[in-house]
C-alpha positions in Angstrom: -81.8 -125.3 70.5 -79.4 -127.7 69.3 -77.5 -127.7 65.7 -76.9 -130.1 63.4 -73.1 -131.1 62.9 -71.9 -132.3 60.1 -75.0 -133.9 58.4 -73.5 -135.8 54.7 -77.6 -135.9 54.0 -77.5 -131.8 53.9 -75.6 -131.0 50.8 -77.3 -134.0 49.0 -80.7 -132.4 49.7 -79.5 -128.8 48.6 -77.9 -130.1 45.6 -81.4 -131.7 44.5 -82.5 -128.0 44.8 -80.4 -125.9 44.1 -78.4 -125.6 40.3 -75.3 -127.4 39.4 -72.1 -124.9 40.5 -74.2 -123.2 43.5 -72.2 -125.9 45.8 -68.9 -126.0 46.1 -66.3 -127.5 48.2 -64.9 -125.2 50.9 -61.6 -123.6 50.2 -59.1 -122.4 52.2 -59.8 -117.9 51.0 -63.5 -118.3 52.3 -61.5 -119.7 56.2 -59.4 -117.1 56.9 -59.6 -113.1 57.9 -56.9 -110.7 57.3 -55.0 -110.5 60.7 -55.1 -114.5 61.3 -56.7 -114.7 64.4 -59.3 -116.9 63.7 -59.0 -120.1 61.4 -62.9 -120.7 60.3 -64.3 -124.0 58.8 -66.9 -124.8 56.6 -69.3 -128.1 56.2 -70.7 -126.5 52.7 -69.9 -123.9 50.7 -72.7 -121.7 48.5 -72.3 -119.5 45.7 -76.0 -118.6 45.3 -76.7 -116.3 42.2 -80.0 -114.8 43.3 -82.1 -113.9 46.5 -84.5 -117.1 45.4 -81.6 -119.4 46.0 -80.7 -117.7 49.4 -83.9 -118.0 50.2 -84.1 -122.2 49.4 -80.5 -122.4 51.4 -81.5 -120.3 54.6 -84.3 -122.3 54.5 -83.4 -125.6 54.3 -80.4 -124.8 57.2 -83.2 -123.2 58.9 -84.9 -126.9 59.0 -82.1 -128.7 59.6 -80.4 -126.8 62.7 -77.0 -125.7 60.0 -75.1 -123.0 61.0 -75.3 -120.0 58.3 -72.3 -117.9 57.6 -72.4 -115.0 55.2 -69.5 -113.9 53.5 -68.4 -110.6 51.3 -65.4 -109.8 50.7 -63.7 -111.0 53.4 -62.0 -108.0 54.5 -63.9 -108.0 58.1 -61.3 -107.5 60.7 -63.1 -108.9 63.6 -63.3 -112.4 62.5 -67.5 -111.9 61.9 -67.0 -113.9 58.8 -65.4 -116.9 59.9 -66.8 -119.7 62.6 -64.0 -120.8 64.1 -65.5 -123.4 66.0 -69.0 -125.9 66.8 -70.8 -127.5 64.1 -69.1 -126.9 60.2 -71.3 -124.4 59.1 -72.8 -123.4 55.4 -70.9 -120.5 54.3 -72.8 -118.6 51.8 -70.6 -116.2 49.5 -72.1 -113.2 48.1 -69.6 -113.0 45.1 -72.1 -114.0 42.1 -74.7 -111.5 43.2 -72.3 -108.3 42.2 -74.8 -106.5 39.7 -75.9 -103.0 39.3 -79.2 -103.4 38.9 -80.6 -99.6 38.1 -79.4 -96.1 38.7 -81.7 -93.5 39.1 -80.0 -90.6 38.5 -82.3 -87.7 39.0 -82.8 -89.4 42.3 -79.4 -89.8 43.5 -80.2 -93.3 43.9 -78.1 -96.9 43.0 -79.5 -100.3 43.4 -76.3 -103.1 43.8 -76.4 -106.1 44.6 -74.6 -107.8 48.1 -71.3 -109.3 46.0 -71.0 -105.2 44.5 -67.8 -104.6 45.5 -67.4 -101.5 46.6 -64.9 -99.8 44.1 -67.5 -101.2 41.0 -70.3 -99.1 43.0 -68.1 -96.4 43.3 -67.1 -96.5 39.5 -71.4 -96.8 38.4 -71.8 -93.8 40.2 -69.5 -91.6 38.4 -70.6 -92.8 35.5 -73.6 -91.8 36.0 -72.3 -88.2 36.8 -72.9 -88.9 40.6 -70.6 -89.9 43.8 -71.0 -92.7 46.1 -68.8 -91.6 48.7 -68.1 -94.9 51.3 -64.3 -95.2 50.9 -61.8 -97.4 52.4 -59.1 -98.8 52.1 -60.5 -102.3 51.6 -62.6 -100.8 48.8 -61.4 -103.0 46.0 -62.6 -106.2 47.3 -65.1 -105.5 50.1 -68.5 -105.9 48.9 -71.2 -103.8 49.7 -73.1 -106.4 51.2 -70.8 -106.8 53.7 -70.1 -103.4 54.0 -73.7 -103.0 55.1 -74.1 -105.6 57.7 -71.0 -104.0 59.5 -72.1 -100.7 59.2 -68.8 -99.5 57.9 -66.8 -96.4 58.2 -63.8 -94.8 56.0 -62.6 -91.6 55.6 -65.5 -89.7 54.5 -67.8 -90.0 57.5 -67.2 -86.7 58.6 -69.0 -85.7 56.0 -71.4 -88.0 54.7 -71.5 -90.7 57.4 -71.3 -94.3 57.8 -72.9 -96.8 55.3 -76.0 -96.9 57.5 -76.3 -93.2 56.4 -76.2 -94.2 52.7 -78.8 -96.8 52.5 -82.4 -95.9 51.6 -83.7 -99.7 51.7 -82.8 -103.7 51.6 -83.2 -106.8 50.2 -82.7 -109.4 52.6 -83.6 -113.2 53.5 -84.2 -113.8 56.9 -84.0 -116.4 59.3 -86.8 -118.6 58.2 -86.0 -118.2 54.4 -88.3 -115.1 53.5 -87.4 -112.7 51.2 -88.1 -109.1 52.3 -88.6 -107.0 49.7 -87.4 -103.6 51.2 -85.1 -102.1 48.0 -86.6 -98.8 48.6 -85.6 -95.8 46.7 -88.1 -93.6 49.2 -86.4 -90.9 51.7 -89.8 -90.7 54.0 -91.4 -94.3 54.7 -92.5 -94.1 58.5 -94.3 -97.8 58.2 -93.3 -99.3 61.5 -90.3 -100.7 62.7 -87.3 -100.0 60.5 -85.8 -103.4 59.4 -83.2 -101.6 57.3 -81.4 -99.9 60.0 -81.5 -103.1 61.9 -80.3 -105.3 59.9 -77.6 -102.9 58.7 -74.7 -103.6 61.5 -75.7 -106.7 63.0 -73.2 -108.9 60.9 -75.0 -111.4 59.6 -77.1 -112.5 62.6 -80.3 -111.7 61.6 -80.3 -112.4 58.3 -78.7 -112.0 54.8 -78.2 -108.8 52.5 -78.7 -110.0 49.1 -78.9 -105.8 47.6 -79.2 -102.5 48.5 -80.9 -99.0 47.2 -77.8 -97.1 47.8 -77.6 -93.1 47.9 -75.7 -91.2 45.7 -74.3 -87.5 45.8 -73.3 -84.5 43.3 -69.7 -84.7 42.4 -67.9 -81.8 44.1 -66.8 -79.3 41.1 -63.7 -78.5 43.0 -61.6 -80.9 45.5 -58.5 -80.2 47.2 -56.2 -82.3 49.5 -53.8 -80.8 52.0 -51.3 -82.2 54.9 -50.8 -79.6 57.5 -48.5 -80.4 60.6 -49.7 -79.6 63.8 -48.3 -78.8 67.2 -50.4 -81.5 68.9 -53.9 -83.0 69.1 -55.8 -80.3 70.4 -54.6 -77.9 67.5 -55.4 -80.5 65.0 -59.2 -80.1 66.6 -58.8 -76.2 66.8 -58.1 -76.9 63.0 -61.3 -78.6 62.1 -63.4 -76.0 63.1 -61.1 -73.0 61.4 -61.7 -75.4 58.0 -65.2 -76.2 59.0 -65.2 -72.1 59.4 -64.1 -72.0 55.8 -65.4 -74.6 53.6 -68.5 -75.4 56.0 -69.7 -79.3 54.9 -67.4 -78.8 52.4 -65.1 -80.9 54.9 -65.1 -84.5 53.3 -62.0 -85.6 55.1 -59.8 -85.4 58.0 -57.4 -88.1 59.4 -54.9 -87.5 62.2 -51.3 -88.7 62.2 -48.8 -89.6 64.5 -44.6 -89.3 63.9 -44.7 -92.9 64.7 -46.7 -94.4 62.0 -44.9 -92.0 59.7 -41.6 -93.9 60.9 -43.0 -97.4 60.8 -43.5 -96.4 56.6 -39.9 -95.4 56.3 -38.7 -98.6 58.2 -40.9 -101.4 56.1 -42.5 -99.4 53.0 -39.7 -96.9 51.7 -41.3 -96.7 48.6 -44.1 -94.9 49.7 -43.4 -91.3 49.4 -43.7 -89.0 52.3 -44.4 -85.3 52.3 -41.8 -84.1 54.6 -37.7 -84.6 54.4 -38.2 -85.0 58.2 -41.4 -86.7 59.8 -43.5 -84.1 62.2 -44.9 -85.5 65.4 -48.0 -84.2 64.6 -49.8 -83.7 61.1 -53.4 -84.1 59.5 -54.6 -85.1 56.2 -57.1 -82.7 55.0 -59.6 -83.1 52.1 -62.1 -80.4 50.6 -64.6 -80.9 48.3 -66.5 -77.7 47.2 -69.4 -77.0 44.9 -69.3 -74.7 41.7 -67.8 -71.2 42.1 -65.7 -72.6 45.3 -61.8 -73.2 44.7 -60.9 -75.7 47.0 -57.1 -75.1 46.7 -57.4 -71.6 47.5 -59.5 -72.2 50.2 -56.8 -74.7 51.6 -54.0 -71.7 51.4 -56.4 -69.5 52.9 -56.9 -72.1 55.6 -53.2 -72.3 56.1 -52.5 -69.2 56.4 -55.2 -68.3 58.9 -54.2 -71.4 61.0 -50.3 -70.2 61.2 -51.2 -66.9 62.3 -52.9 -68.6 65.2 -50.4 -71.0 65.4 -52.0 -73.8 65.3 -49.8 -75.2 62.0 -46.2 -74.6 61.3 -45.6 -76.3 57.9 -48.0 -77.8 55.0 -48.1 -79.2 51.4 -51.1 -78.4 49.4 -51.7 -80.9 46.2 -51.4 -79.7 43.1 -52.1 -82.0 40.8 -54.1 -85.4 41.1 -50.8 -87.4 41.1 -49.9 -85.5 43.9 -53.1 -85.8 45.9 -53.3 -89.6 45.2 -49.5 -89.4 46.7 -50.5 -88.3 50.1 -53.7 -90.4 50.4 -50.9 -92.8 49.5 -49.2 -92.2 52.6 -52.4 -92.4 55.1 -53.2 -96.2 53.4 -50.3 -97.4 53.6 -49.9 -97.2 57.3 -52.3 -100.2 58.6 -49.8 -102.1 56.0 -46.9 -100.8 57.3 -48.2 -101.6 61.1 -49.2 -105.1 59.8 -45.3 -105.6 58.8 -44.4 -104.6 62.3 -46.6 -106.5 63.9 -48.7 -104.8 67.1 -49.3 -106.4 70.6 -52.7 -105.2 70.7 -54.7 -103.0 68.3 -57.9 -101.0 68.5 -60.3 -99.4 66.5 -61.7 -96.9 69.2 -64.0 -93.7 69.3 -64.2 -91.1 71.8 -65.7 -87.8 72.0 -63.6 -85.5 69.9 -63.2 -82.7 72.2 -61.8 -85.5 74.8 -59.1 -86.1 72.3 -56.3 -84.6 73.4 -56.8 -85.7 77.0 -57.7 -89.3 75.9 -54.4 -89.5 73.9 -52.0 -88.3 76.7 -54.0 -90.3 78.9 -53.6 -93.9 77.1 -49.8 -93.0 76.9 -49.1 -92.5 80.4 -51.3 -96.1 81.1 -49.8 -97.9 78.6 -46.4 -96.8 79.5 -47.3 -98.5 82.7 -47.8 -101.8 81.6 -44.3 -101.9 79.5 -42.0 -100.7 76.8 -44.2 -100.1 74.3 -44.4 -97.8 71.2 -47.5 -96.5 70.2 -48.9 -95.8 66.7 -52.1 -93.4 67.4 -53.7 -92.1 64.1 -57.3 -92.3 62.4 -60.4 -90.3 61.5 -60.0 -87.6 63.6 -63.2 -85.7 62.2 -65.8 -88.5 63.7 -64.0 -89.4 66.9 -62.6 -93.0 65.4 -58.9 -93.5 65.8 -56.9 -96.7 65.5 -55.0 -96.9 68.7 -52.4 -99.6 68.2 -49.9 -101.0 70.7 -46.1 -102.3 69.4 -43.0 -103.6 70.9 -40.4 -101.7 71.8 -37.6 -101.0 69.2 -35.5 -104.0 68.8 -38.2 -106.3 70.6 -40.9 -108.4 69.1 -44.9 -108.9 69.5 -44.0 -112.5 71.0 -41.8 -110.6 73.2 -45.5 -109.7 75.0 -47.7 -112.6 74.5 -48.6 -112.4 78.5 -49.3 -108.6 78.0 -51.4 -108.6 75.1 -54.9 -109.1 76.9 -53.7 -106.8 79.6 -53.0 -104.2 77.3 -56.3 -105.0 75.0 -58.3 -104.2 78.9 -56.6 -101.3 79.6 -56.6 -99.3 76.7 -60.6 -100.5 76.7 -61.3 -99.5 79.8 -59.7 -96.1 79.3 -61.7 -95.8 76.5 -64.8 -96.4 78.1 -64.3 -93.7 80.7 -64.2 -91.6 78.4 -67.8 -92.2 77.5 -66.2 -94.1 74.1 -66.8 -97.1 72.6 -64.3 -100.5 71.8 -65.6 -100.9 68.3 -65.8 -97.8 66.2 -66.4 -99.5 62.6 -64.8 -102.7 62.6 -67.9 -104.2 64.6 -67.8 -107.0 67.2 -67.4 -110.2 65.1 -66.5 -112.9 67.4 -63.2 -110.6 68.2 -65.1 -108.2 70.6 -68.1 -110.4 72.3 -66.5 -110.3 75.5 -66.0 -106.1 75.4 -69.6 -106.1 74.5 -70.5 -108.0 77.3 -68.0 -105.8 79.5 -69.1 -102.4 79.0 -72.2 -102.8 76.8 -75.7 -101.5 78.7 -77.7 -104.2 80.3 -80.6 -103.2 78.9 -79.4 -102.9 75.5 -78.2 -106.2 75.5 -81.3 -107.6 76.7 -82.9 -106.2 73.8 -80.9 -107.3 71.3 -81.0 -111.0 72.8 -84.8 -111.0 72.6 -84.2 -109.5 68.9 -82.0 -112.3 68.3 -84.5 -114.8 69.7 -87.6 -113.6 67.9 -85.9 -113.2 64.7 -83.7 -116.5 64.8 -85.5 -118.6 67.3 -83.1 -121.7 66.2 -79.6 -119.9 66.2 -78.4 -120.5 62.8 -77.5 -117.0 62.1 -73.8 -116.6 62.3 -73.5 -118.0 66.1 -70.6 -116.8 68.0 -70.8 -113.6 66.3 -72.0 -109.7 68.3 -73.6 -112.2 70.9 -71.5 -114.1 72.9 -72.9 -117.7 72.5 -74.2 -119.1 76.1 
C-alpha cells in the first residue's frame, strides 16, 4: 500500500466532478487542534454539501492512494483531526451538511446531519418539547458528526450515556465510496453485524459520518443543581449512592472537584464567580432532574441534610434560580480554561473503576510526587469513572521548567492507571496523541481485530492514517 503525495492532477479531476465552491484552498482553522500539539497539513480542502458528493470524493481518493481526513468541529483534543505528517491529505469538512432533517417526536427520535453542531441539536430538541442530552463544553462548535466518530462523553453520562448510547442508526460513506444507508429510527434491528456501533468511535478510520438518527428524551419537569463540599473522595462516592438513594436515575450529573482547580480560577479567571468565600478541598457538582410531581430542590435539601448527619458533607449551596444554576456550571467549565492559562506538564483524560477512586487518587499523588514538584489539578465526571487528571508546575515554576519530565510523567500516571484495571482515554479517544498507549496496554487480541477491521474495510489506507492505529 503506497499513497499518493501531492498529485496537482487530483484536484483538477475532483473539480470536473464535483460543483464550483466544494474545493477550497486549505486554511490555516482546518490545521490546527486546540492544545497545539500537532500542526496538520492539507493537499485539498472539501466542503461537500451532501453524502453524494462524499461519496464522488472518498471515491476518487480511494482510486488515487489520497489520504482522507474528516473534520467537525475541530474541538478533538487528541489531534484525530489533523495529519501532521506523510502525504498532504484531502481534508473533508462536515460544516455545509448541518441540517435537521426530521424530528419525530412521538418517537423520541432526531435525524441531523454530520456538520449539526451540537448546541443547534440541542436547541431542535426542545423545540420539539424533547431533550437531547450530550453536553459539553465544546457544545457550541463541535458537530455531531464528529461527536459520533469519537464516541464522546460530557457531563450527563451518568445518566444517559455516551453518544454511542444516543444513536439509533448512521449514514455513512465508506472506504470505497458507498453510501450506507443506515439512518434508522428502529430500537430492535438484530440484522448482522452492527455497523453503527462500529463506526461510532473509530475516528474517522473506517469511514465518514455524513448524519445521524439521534435519540431524544422527556424534558425533566423539575431540575435542580447543587454544590456540596465533601471531606474527601470516598465521601463524594458515599454521596452518589445517598442521591442515587433519593432521586434514583433522576441523577443526570455529578462532577468531582479539587481545591486546586478552584485556585487555578481565582489566579487566571477572577471573573468567574465561585460559591464559597474560601475554596474547600473537596466539593461536587450535583445535578437532578426529576419527572412530574418530583421537586428537585427539595430533594437536594433533603439530600443535604441526610448527607451531614452522616457526615459525609459539611457545607453546600443549592441553586435557586436559573442564573444561579448557570453560575455554578459556570465554575465547573471554566476550569479546563483556566488549566489551559496555566499551562500542565502532562494531562489525562483517565477512567477507573469508581469504587477504586479514592485509592487511585492518593495513589497518583504519592507517584507523581516522586517524579518532582508538581501540583496537581484532579477533577471530572465522578459518576462514570472519567476524571481529568492533570499535572502542573510547581508554584512559581513553568511547564518548560519539565520538558524532560513530561513523557515520564505522561507513563507514570498511565501505568497507574492501568493497574487499576482503567483505561488512558476515557472520551477524548486515541487520535494520533494516544497510538503508542494503545499499543502499550491495549489487549493483543483486540488489536488484532481491529487491524484486520482496518484492513477489510480500508484495504488501501486512506482513512485518516496515523490515527487509533499506529501506522507500521
Amino acid at each position: 500500500m503506497t499513497l499518493n503525495p501531492a498529485d496537482p492532477a487530483f484536484a483538477d479531476r475532483l473539480s470536473g466532478l464535483l460543483p464550483e465552491g466544494v474545493l477550497r484552498l486549505p486554511e490555516p482553522r482546518y490545521l490546527e487542534e486546540p492544545r497545539g500539539s500537532f500542526q496538520g497539513q492539507a493537499g485539498v480542502l472539501a466542503l461537500p454539501q451532501n453524502a453524494e458528493q462524499v461519496s464522488t470524493l472518498i471515491r476518487e481518493a480511494n482510486a488515487a492512494r489520497v489520504p482522507v481526513v474528516p473534520y467537525g468541529g475541530g474541538t478533538g483534543l487528541v489531534g484525530g483531526q489533523v495529519m501532521p505528517g506523510g502525504p498532504p491529505p484531502l481534508v473533508i469538512s462536515l460544516e455545509r451538511m448541518a441540517a435537521i432533517r426530521a424530528v419525530h417526536s412521538l418517537e423520541n427520535v432526531i435525524i441531523a446531519e454530520a456538520g449539526a453542531i451540537l448546541a443547534d441539536v440541542q436547541s431542535a430538541a426542545q423545540a420539539a418539547g424533547r431533550l437531547f442530552p450530550l453536553s459539553l463544553a465544546a457544545e457550541g462548535s463541535a458537530r455531531i458528526g464528529g461527536n459520533l466518530a469519537t464516541n464522546a462523553g460530557g457531563v450527563n453520562v451518568l445518566r444517559y450515556g455516551n453518544a454511542r448510547d444516543l444513536c439509533l442508526g448512521l449514514e455513512a460513506v465508506l472506504p470505497t465510496g458507498e453510501i450506507w444507508h443506515g439512518l434508522s429510527r428502529l430500537r430492535k434491528d438484530n440484522t448482522g453485524y452492527d455497523l453503527r456501533n462500529l463506526l461510532i468511535g473509530a475516528e474517522g478510520t473506517l469511514g465518514v459520518i455524513t448524519a445521524a438518527s439521534l435519540k431524544l428524551l422527556p424534558i425533566p419537569a423539575s431540575q435542580g443543581t447543587a454544590v456540596f463540599t465533601v471531606t474527601d473522595p470516598q465521601a463524594a462516592i458515599d454521596l452518589l449512592a445517598l442521591a442515587r438513594d433519593h432521586a434514583g436515575e433522576g441523577v443526570s450529573a455529578f462532577e468531582l472537584i479539587h481545591r486546586q482547580g478552584l485556585n487555578f480560577l481565582a489566579e487566571t479567571l477572577q471573573q468567574v464567580r465561585q460559591p464559597f468565600a474560601k475554596a474547600p478541598e473537596w466539593c461536587v457538582l450535583i445535578e437532578l432532574g426529576l419527572p412530574r410531581g418530583l421537586e428537585a430542590e427539595e430533594t437536594l435539601a433533603e439530600l443535604f441534610e441526610a448527607a451531614e448527619a452522616t457526615g459525609l458533607v459539611s457545607d453546600g449551596v443549592i441553586a435557586q434560580s436559573e442564573s444561579q444554576r448557570q453560575a455554578m456550571w459556570s465554575v465547573r467549565e471554566h476550569i479546563p480554561l483556566a488549566n489551559k492559562a496555566i499551562g500542565s506538564v502532562s494531562s489525562h483524560d483517565i477512567s477507573v473503576p469508581i469504587s477504586e477512586i479514592p485509592a487511585f487518587i492518593e495513589r497518583g499523588r504519592e507517584v507523581v510526587a516522586g517524579l518532582g514538584d508538581f501540583r496537581i489539578n484532579c477533577f471530572g465526571h465522578l459518576g462514570d469513572g472519567n476524571l481529568h487528571y492533570n499535572v502542573f508546575p510547581a508554584q512559581g515554576r513553568k511547564r518548560e521548567d519539565y520538558e524532560a519530565l513530561r513523557g515520564a510523567v505522561k507513563e507514570a500516571v498511565h501505568d497507574l492507571v492501568h493497574s487499576f484495571g482503567g483505561s488512558f482515554s476515557a472520551e477524548h479517544g486515541v487520535g494520533r496523541m494516544k497510538t503508542v498507549d494503545l499499543e502499550r496496554y491495549g489487549d493483543p487480541a483486540k488489536l488484532a481485530a481491529m487491524r484486520a477491521i482496518k484492513q477489510a474495510l480500508d484495504p488501501n489506507g486512506i482513512m485518516n492514517p496515523g490515527a487509533v492505529l499506529k501506522t507500521v
